[in-house]
C-alpha positions, -999 to 999 in steps of 0.1 A, spaced: -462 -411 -550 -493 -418 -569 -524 -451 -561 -513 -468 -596 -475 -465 -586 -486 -481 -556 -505 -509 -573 -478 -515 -596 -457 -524 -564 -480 -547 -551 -479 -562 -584 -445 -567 -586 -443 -580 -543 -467 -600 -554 -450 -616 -580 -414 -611 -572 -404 -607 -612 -408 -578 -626 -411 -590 -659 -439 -607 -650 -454 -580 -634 -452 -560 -667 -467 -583 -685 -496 -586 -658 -501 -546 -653 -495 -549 -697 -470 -521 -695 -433 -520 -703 -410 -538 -682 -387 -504 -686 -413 -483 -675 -421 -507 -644 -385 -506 -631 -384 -468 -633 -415 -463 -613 -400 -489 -587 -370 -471 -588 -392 -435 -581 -406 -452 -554 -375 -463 -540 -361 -427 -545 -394 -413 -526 -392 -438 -498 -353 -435 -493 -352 -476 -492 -342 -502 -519 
């Protein structure tokens, strides 16, 4: 688990679409949902 992993989440609570978190953070929605899912993985919670 990294701080910009982290941010991304917050991003993505915050706006409750990941797409439109992507767009926000200007990375690839792909990319986004695997570091959600990483997160998920560390945390052991969907």
């Amino acid at each position: 688990m990294d701080l910009n992993s982290l941010r991304q989440f917050l991003v993505v609570a915050r706006l409750e679409h990941l797409s439109h978190a992507a767009d926000e953070l200007h990375v690839a929605q792909p990319s986004l949902s695997r570091t959600i899912a990483r997160l998920e993985s560390e945390l052991r919670t969907p």
